[in-house]
C-alpha positions as CSV (number, residue, x, y, z in Angstrom):
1,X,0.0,0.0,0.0
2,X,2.8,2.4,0.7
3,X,3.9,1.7,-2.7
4,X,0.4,3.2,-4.1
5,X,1.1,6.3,-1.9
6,X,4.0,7.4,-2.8
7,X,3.1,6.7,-6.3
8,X,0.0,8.9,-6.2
9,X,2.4,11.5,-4.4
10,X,4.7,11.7,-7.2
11,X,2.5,11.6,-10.0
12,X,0.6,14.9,-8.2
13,X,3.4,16.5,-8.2
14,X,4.4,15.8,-11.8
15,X,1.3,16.9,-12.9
16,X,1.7,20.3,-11.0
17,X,4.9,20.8,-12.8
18,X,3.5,19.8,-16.2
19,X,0.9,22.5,-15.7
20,X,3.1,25.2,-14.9
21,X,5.8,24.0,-17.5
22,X,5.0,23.7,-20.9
23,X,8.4,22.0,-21.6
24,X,7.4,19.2,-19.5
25,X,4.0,18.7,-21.3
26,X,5.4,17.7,-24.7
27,X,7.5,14.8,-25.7
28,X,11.4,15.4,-24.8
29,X,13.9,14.6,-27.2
30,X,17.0,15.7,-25.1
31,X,19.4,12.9,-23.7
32,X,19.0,11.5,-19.9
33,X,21.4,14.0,-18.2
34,X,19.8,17.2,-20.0
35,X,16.3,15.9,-19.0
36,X,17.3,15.4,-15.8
37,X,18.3,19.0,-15.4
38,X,15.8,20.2,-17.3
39,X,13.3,18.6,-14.5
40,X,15.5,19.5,-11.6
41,X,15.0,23.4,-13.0
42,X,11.7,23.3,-13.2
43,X,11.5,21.8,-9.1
44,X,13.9,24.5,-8.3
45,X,11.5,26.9,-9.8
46,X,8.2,25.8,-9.0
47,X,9.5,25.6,-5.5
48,X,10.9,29.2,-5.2
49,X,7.9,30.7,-7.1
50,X,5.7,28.9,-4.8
51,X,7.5,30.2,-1.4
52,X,6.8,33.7,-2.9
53,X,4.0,33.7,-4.2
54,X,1.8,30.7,-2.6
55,X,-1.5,32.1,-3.9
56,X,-0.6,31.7,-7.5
């Protein structure tokens, strides 16, 4: 059951990012370690902009 937890957890948070990212919504042809930054950018943001502005 914890598996199905976290799961959900993660895929929420995905989706969050996706809304706020439109880089994240399409298809990504960049290899692993650029996707992987890409994403991490995107976490860094969306965590920042949500610290300042949590209404948003």
């Amino acid at each position: 059951m914890r598996h199905a937890k976290a799961r959900n957890i993660i895929e929420t948070f995905f989706g969050a990012l996706k809304q706020r990212w439109a880089v994240l919504r399409n298809p990504c042809y960049y290899d692993v370690k650029m996707t992987t930054l890409i994403i991490i950018a995107c976490d860094v943001l969306h965590n920042y902009l949500t610290m300042e502005a949590p209404d948003d």
